[in-house]
C-alpha positions in Angstrom: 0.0 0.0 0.0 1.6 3.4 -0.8 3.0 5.2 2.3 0.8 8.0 2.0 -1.8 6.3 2.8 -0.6 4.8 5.5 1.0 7.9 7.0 -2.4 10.3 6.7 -2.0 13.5 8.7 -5.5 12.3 10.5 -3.9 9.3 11.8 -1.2 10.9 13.4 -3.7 12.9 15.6 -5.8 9.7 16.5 -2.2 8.3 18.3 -0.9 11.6 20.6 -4.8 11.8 21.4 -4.9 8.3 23.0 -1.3 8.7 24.1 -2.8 11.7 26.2 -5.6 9.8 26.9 -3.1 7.1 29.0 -1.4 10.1 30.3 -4.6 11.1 31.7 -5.6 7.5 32.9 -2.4 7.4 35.0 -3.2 10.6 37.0 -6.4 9.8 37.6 -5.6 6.6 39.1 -2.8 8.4 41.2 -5.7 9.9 43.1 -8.7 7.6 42.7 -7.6 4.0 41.6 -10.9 2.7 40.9 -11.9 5.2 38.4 -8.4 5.3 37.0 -9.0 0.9 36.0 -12.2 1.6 34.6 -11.0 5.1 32.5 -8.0 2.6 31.5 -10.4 -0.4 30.3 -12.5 2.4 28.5 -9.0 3.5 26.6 -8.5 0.0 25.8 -12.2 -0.6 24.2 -11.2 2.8 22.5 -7.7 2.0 21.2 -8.8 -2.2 20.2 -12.3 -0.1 18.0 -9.7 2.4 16.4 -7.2 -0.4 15.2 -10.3 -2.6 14.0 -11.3 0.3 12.0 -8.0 0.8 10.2 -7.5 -2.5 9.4 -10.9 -2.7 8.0 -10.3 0.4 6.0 -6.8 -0.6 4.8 -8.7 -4.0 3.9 -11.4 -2.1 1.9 -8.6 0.0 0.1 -6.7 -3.1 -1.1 -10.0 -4.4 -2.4 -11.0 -1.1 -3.8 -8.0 -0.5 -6.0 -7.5 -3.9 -6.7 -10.6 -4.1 -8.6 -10.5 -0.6 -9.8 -7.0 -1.9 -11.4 -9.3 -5.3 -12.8 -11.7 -2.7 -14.3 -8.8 -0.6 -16.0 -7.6 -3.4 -17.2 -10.1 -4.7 -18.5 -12.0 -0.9 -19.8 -7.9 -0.4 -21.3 -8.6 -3.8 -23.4 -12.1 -2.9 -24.7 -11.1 0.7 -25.2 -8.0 0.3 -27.2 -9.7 -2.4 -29.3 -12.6 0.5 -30.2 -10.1 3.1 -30.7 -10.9 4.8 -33.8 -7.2 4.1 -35.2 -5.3 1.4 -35.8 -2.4 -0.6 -33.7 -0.2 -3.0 -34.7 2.7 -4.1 -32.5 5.7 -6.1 -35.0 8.4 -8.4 -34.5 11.6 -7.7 -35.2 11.1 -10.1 -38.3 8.8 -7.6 -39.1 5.3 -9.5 -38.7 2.3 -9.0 -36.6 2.2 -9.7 -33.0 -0.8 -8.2 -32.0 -3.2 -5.7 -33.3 -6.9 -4.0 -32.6 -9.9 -4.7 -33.6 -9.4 -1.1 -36.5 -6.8 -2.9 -37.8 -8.9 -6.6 -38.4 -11.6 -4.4 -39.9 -9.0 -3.1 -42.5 -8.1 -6.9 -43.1 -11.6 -8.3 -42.4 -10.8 -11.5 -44.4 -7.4 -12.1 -43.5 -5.6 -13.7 -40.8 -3.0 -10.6 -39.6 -0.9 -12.4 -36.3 2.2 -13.7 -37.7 1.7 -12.2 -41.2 4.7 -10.0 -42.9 4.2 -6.3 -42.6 6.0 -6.3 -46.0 2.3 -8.0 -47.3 -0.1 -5.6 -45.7 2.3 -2.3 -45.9 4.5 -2.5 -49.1 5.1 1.3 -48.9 5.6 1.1 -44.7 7.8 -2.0 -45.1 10.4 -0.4 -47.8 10.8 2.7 -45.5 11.5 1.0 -42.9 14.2 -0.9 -45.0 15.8 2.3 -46.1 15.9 3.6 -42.3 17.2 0.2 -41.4 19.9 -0.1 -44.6 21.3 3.7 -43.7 19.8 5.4 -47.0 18.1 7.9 -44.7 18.7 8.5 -40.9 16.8 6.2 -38.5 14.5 8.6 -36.5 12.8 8.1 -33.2 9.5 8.0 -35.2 8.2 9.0 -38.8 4.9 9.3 -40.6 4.1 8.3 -44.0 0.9 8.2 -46.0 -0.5 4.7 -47.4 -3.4 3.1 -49.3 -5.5 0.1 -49.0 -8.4 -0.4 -51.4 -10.4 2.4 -51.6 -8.8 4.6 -48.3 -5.8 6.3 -47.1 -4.1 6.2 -43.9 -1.7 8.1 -42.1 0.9 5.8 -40.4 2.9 6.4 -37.6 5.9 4.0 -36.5 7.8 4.5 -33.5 10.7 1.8 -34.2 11.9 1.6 -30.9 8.5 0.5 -29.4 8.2 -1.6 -32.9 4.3 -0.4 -32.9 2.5 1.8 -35.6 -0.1 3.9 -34.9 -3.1 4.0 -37.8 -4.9 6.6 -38.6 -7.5 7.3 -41.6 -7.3 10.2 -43.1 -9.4 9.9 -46.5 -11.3 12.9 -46.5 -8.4 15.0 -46.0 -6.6 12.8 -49.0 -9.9 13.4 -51.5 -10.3 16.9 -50.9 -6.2 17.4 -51.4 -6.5 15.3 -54.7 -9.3 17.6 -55.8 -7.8 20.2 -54.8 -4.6 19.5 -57.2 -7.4 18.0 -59.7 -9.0 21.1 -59.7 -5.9 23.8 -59.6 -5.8 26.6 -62.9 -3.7 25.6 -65.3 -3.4 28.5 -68.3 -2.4 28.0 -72.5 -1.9 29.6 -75.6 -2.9 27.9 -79.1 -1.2 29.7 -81.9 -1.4 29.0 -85.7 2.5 29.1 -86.5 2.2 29.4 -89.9 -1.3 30.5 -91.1 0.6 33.1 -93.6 2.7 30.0 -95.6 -0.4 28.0 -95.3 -2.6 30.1 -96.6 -0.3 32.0 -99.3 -2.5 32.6 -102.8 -5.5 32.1 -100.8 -8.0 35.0 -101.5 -9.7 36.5 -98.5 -12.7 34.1 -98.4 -10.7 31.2 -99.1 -8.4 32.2 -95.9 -11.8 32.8 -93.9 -12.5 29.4 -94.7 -9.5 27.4 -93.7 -9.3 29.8 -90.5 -13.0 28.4 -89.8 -12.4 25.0 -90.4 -9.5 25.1 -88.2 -11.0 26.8 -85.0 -14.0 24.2 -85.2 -11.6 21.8 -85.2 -10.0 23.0 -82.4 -13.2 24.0 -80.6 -14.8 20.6 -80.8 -11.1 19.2 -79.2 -11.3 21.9 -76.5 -14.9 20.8 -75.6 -13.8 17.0 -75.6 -10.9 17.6 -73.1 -12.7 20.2 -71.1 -10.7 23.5 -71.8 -12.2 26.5 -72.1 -11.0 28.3 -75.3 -11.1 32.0 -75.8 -10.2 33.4 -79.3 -7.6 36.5 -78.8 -6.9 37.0 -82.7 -7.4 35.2 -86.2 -4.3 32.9 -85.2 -4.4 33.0 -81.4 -6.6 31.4 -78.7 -6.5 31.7 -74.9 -7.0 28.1 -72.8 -8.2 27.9 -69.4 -8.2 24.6 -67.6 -7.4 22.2 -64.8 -4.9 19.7 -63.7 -7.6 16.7 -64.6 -7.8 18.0 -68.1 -4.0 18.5 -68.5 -3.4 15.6 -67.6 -5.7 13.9 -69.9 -4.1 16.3 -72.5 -0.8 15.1 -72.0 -2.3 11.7 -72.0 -3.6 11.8 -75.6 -0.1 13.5 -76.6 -2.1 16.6 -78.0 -3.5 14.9 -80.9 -5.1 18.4 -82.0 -1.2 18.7 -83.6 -2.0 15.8 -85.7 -5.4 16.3 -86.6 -5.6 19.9 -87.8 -1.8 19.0 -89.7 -3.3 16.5 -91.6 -6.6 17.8 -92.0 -4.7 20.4 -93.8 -2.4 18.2 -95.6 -3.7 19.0 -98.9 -1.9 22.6 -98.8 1.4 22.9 -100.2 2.7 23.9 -96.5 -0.1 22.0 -94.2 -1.5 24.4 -91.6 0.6 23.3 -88.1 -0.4 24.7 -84.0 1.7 24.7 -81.6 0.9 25.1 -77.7 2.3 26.9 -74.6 0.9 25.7 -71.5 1.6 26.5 -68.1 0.9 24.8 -64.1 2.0 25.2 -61.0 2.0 28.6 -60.0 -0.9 30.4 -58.1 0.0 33.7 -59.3 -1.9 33.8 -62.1 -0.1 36.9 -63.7 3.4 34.0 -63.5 0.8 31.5 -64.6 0.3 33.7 -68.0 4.1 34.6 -68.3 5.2 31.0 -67.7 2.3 30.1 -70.8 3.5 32.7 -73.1 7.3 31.3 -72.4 6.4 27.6 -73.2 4.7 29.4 -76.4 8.1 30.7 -77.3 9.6 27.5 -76.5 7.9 25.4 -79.2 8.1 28.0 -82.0 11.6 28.4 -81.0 11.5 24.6 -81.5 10.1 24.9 -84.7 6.4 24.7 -83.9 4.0 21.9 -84.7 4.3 21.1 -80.9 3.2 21.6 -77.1 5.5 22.8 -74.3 3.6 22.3 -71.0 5.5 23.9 -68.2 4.5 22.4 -64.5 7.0 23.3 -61.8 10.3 22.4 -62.5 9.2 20.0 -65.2 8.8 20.9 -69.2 8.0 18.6 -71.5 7.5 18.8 -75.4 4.6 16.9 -77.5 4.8 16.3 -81.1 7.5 18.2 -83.4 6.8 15.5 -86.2 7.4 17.5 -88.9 10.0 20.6 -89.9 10.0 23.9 -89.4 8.5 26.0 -92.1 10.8 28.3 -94.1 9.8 31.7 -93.6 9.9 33.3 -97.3 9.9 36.7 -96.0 13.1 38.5 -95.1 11.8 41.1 -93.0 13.4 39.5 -89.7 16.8 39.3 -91.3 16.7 43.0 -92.0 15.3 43.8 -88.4 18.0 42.1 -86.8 21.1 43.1 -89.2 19.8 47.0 -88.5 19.6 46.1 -84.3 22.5 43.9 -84.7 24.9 47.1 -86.5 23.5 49.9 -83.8 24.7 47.4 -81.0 28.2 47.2 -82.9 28.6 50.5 -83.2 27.6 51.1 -79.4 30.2 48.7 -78.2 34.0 49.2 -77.8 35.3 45.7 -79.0 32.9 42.4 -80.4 33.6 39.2 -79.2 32.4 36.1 -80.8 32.2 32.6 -80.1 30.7 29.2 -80.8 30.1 25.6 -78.4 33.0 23.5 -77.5 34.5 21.2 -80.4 33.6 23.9 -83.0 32.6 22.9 -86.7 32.8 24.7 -90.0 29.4 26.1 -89.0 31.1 27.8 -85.8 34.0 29.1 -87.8 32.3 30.3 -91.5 29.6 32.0 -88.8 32.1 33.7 -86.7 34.1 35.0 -89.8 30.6 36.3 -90.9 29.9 38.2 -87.7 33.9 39.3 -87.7 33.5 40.6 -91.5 30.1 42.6 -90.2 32.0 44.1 -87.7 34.8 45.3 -89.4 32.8 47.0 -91.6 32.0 49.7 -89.3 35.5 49.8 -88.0 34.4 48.0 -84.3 37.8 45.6 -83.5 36.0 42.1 -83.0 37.9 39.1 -82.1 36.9 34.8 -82.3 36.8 32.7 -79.6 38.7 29.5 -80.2 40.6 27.0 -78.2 42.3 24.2 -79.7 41.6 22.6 -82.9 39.7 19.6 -84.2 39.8 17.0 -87.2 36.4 18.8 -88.2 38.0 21.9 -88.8 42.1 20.9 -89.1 41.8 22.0 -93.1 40.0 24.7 -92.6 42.0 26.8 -90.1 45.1 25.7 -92.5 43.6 27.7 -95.0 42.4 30.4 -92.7 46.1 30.7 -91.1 47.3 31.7 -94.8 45.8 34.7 -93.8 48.0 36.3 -91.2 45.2 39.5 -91.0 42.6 36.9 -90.4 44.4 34.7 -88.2 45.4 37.4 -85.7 41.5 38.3 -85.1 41.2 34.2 -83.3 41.9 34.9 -79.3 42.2 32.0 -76.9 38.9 32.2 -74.3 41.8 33.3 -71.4 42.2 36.3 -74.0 38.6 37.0 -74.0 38.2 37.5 -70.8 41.2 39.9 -70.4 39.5 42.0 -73.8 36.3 41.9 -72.4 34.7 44.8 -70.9 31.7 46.3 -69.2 30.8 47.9 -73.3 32.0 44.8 -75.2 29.2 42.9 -76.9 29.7 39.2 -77.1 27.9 37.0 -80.1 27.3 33.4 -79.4 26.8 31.5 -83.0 25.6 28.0 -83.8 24.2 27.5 -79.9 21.9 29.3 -77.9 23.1 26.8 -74.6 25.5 29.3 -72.3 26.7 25.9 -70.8 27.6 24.5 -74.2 29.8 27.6 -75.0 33.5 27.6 -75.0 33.6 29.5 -72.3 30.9 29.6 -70.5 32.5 32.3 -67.8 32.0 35.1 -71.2 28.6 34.6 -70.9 27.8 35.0 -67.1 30.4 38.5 -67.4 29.1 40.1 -70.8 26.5 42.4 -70.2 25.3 42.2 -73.8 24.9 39.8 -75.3 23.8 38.6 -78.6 22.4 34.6 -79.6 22.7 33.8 -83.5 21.8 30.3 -83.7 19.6 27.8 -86.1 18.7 24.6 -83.6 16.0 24.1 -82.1 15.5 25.7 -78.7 16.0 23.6 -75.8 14.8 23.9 -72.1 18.6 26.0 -71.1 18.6 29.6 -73.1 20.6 32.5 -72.8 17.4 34.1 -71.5 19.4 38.0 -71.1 20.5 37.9 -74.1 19.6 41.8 -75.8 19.0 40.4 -79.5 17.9 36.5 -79.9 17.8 35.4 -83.9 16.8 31.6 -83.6 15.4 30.1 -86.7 14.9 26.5 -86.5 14.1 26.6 -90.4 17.5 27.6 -91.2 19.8 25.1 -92.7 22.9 26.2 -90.6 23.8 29.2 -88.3 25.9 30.6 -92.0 22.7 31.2 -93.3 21.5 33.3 -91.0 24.9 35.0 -91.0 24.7 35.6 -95.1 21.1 37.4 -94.5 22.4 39.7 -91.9 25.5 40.1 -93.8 23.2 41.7 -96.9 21.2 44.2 -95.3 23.7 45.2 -92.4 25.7 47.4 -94.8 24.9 49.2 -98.0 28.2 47.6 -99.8 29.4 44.3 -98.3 32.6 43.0 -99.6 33.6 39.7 -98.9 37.5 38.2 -99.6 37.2 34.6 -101.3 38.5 32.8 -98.5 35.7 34.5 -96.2 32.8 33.6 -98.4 34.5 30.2 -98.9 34.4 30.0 -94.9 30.6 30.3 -94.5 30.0 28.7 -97.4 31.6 25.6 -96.3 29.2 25.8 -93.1 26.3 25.4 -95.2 27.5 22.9 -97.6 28.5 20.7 -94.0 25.6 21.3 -92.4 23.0 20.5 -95.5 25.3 17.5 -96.8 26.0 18.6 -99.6 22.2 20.6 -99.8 20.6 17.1 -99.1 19.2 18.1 -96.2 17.3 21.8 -94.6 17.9 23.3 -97.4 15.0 25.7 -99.1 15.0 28.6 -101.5 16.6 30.9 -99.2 19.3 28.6 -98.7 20.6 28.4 -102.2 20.3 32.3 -102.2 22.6 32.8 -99.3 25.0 30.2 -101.5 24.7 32.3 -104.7 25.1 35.4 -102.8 28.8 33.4 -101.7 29.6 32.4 -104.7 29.1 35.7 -106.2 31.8 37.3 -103.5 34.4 34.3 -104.6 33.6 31.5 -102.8 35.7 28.4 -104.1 33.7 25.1 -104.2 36.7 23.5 -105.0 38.1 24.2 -101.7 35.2 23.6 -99.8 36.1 20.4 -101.8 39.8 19.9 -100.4 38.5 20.6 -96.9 35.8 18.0 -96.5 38.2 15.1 -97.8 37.8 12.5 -96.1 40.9 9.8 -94.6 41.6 6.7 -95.5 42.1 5.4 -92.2 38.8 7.2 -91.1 36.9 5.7 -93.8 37.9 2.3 -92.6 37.5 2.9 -89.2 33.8 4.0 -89.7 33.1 1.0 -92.4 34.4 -1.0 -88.7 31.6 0.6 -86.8 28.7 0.0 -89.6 29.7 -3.8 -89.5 28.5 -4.0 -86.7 24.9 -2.4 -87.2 21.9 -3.5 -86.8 17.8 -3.2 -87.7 15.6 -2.5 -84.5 11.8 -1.4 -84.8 12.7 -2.2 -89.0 13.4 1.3 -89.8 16.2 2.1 -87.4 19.9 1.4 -87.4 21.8 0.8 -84.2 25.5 0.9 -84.8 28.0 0.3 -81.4 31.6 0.4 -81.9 33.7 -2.4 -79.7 34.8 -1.4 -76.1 37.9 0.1 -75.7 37.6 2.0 -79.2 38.1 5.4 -78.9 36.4 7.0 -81.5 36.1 11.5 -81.9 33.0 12.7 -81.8 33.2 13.9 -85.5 33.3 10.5 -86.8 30.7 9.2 -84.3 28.4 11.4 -86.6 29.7 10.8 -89.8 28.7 7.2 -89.1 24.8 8.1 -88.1 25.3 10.2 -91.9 26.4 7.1 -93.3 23.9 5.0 -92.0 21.0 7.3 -92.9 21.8 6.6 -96.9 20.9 2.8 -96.7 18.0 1.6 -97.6 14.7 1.1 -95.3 16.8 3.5 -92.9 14.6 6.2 -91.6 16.8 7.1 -88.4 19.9 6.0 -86.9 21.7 5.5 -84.0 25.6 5.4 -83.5 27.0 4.9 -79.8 30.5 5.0 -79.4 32.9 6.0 -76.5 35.0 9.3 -77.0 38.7 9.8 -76.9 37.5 12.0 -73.2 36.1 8.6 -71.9 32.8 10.1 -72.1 30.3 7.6 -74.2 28.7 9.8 -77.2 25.7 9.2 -79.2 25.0 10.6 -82.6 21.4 10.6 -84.2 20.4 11.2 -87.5 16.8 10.7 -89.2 14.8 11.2 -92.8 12.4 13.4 -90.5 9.5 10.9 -89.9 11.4 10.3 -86.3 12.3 13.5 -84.3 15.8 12.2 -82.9 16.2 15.7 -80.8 13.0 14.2 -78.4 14.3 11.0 -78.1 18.6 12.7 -77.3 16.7 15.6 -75.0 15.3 12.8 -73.1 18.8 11.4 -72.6 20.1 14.7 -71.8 21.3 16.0 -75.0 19.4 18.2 -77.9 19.3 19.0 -81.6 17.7 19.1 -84.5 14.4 17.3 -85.6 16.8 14.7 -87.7 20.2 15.9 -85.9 20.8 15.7 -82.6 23.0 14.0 -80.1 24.3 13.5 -76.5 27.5 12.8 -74.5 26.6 10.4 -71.2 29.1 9.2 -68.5 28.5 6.1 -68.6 29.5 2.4 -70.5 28.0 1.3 -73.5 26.0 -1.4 -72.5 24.3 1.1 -70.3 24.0 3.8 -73.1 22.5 0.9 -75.1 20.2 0.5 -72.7 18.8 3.7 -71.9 18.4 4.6 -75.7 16.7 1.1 -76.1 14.2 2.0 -73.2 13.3 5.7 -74.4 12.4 4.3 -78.0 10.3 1.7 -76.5 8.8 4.6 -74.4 8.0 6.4 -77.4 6.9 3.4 -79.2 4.7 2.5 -76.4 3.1 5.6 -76.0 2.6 7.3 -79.5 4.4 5.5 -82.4 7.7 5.7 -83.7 7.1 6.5 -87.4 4.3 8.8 -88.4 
């Protein structure tokens, strides 16, 4: 019995009272002993009914809270088995011990003692694995979230106890799923090319396509659930949810395919492409962000969707080309912008991406001829030298005037200043520069560049001139070149320079070439460009030749129209001749794409892609972590080759899976 019970402050009193009461028994007997026996016998009565009392009351205690402690016991038991959450106490083989009756109810079919917690809680059993393996710190107790059937629960393990706690918490899961179900997602639908679709259409002919077109698209807004709101003739505002951008990205916007080949019968087949945007709950960001992943896919080339959600973009279609724009209206904007931000600036610096081709240096030597005609000193970016370009800077080197304008990028960064304007060519990718420093330190800076825009972009830049229907960055150059001054001379070996970019980049005009691209050529070859040189540089090696007949050897067929080609391990192969392989490939027959993977002389495993244009190889490389063109793209990985294999293996399945290969 605990002490203070025993020693109550009542009890104390009852003991000096009948001590006085003796006290007072002995003095009266000192003066009258007969009274003094019978006061003492009356003390005794007293003193014998007070310790019957207290051990009857400590007798009734002990009863009392023993069954008080029986009825605890027992109301503990009944209680915790009518908890309204689940308990579940676990081995430390991790199976059921014990549980309550919540937890049976969950199970109502099963038998749950002795079962493996791995069986009823897949998702609480690997946690507890990773806690117990190391891969995250072991805590006195955490929570995670699970499902069973139709319900969620909130679990709580306290590993040191080995019990989990069980709580339900489906309402509060449904009304957070519709809340992200039901959040605003915003888009923009633009016609990309309605004026090369519709050229030598009269008004009511135009009327009519445009008509044709927006029911097309309204009767796909309605199906999906999108609200569509018409801003112009060729633009159209989209307001949705989550649900239905999901089911959007589900169906892989098929409104790209439908209104393309509804149209098909034009000479240049009417082609959307879409900005969408979620994830924000700033709706004035929301918009931005939409009229961003706009610019992304017609910076892409159009005919696609760019959904933006978070940290996450992802691109839909890009099945077909972009569309050569037969006006030269841009070109003239952005040689007049491009000459005032010359002549503003104290020096021009220009540079390409790392492992430079003819492209690189025929654009650069554009740019470097554009400057010099206004008298503004302008220097090229370039360190080292590759097989690509060995003939051609031994051509440029007879040149001593030319060859003293090509810096090292340590140089650049000594020459550059706070008014120095810095022109990236043939990449609009700041990390795929030659030196990427130069970019971060320029305060203008200026992006010339024909690929297709990726997801990394020299956003700052003060004067962007991406044309993914260009056949190579020279191009461009050439256009800018003819309307930035009044009378452009060009020496032989310059025009032969940017010439030779073209002719690489098109293979030999095979390949992106349109109208304007054989005017830029004559405009060349009327300024002394020698095709005969061109001719010299491009020659190929023996031993290269060889070496790439060893890697097509060893091709094969997958999904009928694509060759796979993997050189041996341990072969070292440049980059260069990684893509001259894919080229090679491409020419045989029943080829509509290929694939070469090859390890690099860096120890870095490179894949080149090439394809007729019925694949888009830049999806499949961007997905990899690489980027292109529609039927040129590529991408280094640090990995082996089996692995490389792999992964390339598993995206086209992806994308076999999901939406077709081939068109």
């Amino acid at each position: 019995m605990p002490k203070f019970l025993q020693k109550r402050w009542h009890g104390y009193h009852t003991v000096w009272a009948f001590a006085l009461v003796l006290l007072l028994v002995i003095l009266l007997s000192y003066y009258n002993t007969i009274l003094g026996i019978i006061a003492l016998l009356l003390a005794v009565v007293g003193g014998y009914t007070m310790l019957k009392a207290e051990m009857k009351f400590r007798r009734e205690l002990v009863d009392y809270i023993g069954d008080l402690s029986f009825r605890i016991q027992r109301v503990e038991g009944e209680a915790i088995s009518a908890l309204p959450i689940g308990i579940v106490l676990y081995s430390e083989d991790k199976t059921v011990e014990w549980h309550n009756q919540f937890v049976l109810n969950m199970f109502p079919h099963e038998k749950l003692v002795g079962q493996s917690l791995n069986e009823l809680f897949p998702q609480l059993s690997t946690s507890m694995r990773d806690a117990k393996d190391g891969k995250e710190p072991a805590p006195e107790r955490f929570r995670l979230e699970i499902a069973h059937e139709d319900k969620h629960y909130e679990a709580t393990v306290i590993p040191e106890e080995r019990l989990i706690y069980l709580d339900e918490i489906t309402e509060l899961a449904v009304l957070r799923q519709r809340y992200e179900e039901e959040r605003l997602a915003l888009g923009i639908i633009m016609m990309d090319n309605m004026d090369e679709a519709s050229q030598g259409m009269d008004d009511q002919q135009r009327t009519a396509l445009i008509a044709k077109v927006t029911s097309e698209i309204t009767d796909w807004a309605r199906e999906f659930n999108v609200y569509l709101r018409r801003l112009s003739s060729d633009r159209y505002l989209m307001m949705l949810n989550k649900r239905s951008l999901d089911a959007l990205e589900n169906s892989r916007f098929v409104i790209l395919d439908e209104v393309r080949e509804m149209t098909a019968e034009l000479k240049v087949p009417l082609t959307l492409s879409v900005g969408l945007a979620f994830g924000s709950d700033d709706i004035t960001e929301l918009g931005q962000l939409a009229q961003s992943s706009l610019d992304m896919a017609l910076g892409r080339g159009g005919d696609q969707a760019a959904v933006k959600a978070g940290q996450r973009l992802s691109f839909y279609g890009g099945k077909s080309n972009a569309v050569e724009k037969r006006t030269r209206v841009r070109a003239r904007v952005i040689s007049h912008a491009l000459r005032d931000l010359m002549q503003e600036s104290d020096r021009v610096i220009i540079m390409g991406h790392k492992l430079p081709d003819m492209d690189v240096i025929g654009a650069s030597i554009g740019v470097l001829k554009a400057a010099q005609l206004y008298n503004v000193e302008a220097f090229i970016v370039l360190e080292g030298l590759n097989p690509s370009i060995q003939r051609l800077m031994s051509e440029v080197r007879k040149d001593e005037a030319l060859m003293d304008r090509f810096i090292s990028p340590e140089q650049a960064m000594q020459l550059l200043s706070e008014h120095s304007l810095l022109v990236v060519v043939d990449t609009h990718k700041a990390s795929m520069t030659m030196e990427p420093r130069l970019v971060e330190r320029a305060s203008r800076v200026v992006v010339m560049d024909h690929h297709r825009r990726g997801e990394e972009f020299i956003n700052d830049a003060v004067l962007i001139y991406l044309e993914p229907y260009a056949s190579s960055t020279c191009e461009l150059v050439t256009e800018v070149l003819q309307y930035i001054h009044d009378r452009v001379s060009l020496t032989p070996l310059e025009a032969t320079a940017i010439l030779a970019g073209i002719t690489v980049d098109t293979k030999h005009y095979a390949l992106h070439t349109g109208s304007r691209t054989f005017e830029a050529a004559g405009f060349l070859r009327r300024h002394g460009a020698d095709t005969m040189m061109i001719q010299r540089v491009m020659k190929e090696d023996l031993t290269e030749f060889i070496a790439k007949a060893e890697i097509v050897k060893h091709a094969r067929m997958v999904y009928e129209h694509i060759a796979l080609a993997v050189s041996k391990s341990g072969e070292k192969i440049p980059q260069l001749l990684i893509a001259q392989v894919a080229d090679l490939l491409l020419n045989m027959t029943d080829v509509q794409a290929s694939f070469v993977i090859s390890e690099r002389p860096d120890g870095r495993i490179g894949i080149s892609a090439r394809s007729m244009g019925k694949l888009n190889v830049q999806v499949i490389m961007e997905r990899l972590g690489g980027g292109g063109h529609l039927t040129n793209a590529a991408v280094q990985l640090d990995t082996t080759l089996e692995e490389a294999e792999e992964r390339l293996l598993e995206v086209l399945a992806d994308i076999e899976a999901k939406e077709g290969l081939f068109e």
